[in-house]
N, C-alpha and C positions, 0 to 999 in steps of 0.2 A: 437579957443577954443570951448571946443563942452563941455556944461549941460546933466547930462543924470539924469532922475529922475523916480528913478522905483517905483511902485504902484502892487497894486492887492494880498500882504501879508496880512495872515489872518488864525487864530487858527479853524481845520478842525480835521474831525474824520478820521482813517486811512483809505484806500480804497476810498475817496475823490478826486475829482478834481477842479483843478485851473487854472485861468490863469496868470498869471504876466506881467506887461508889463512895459517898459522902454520909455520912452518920451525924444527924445534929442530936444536940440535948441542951438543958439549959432551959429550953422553951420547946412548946412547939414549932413545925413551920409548916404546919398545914396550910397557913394563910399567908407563906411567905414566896414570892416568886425568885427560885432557883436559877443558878447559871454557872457553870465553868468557863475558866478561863486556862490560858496556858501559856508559858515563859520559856521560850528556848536560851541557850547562856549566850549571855550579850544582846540579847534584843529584849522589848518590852514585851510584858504581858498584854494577848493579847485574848477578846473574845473569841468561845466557840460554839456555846449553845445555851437556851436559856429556855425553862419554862414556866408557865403561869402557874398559879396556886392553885387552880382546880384542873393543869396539866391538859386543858385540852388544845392549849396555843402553844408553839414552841417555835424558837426561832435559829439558824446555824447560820455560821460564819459560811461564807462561801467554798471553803478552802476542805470544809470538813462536811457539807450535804449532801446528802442520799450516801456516807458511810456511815454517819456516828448519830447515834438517835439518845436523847436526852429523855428522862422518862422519873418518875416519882411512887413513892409508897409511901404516903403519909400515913398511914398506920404505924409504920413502919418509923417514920420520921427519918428517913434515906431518900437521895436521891441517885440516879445514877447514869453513868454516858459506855451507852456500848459503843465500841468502835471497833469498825469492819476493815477491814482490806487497808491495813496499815502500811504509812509509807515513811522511809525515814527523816523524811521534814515535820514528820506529826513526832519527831523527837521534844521532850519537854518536861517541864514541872506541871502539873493539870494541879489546879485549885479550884475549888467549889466555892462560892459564893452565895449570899440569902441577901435576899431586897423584901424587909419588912415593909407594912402598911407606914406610914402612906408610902405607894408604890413610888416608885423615878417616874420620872416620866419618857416617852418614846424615843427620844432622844438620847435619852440616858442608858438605855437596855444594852447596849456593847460595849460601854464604858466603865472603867473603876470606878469613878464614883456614883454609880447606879446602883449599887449595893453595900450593905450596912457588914455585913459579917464577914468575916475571910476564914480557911481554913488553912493550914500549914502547908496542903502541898504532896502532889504522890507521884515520884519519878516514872515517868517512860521513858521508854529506850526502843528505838525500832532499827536494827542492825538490817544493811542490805544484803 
């Protein structure tokens, strides 16, 4: 079983930067391929970046690349999503998600059920 508990949501002005970060325990997730996702109210959650276990592949939604860079410390057993130059449709719930071994497949990497773990959830807020 793997805890994921994200942190670092928080009501900012647009053109603002954050960082979020996800704390697992339970297990390790050195070997586990990370991703956030994010739910604005009344629409689905939706992907925004994901990356591999040994963090050298990383993948973004279209909506959120070249601002929000997804990034890992497995020492650490945290992952985290800076994001830059906030706008306020990047308003939302950001959850962290873990996609243990065996991996999803490529198909699966922007999807909910590409991952095993969910974590609870860390409000942003990007006021214009």
């Amino acid at each position: 079983q793997v805890q994921l508990v994200e942190s670092g949501g928080e009501l900012v002005q647009a053109g603002a930067s954050l960082r979020l970060s996800c704390a697992a325990s339970g297990r390790t997730i050195s070997n586990a391929a990370m991703g956030w996702f994010r739910q604005a109210p009344g629409k689905e959650r939706d992907f925004v970046a994901r990356i591999a276990w040994r963090g050298s592949n990383t993948v973004y939604a279209d909506s959120v690349k070249d601002r929000f860079t997804i990034s890992r410390d497995n020492a650490k057993n945290t992952v985290y999503l800076q994001m830059n130059s906030l706008k306020p449709e990047d308003t939302a719930v950001y959850y962290c998600a873990a996609d243990v071994p065996p991996y999803s497949i490529l198909s699966s990497y922007r999807t909910l059920r590409g991952y095993d773990y969910w974590g609870q959830g860390t409000q942003v807020t990007v006021s214009s």
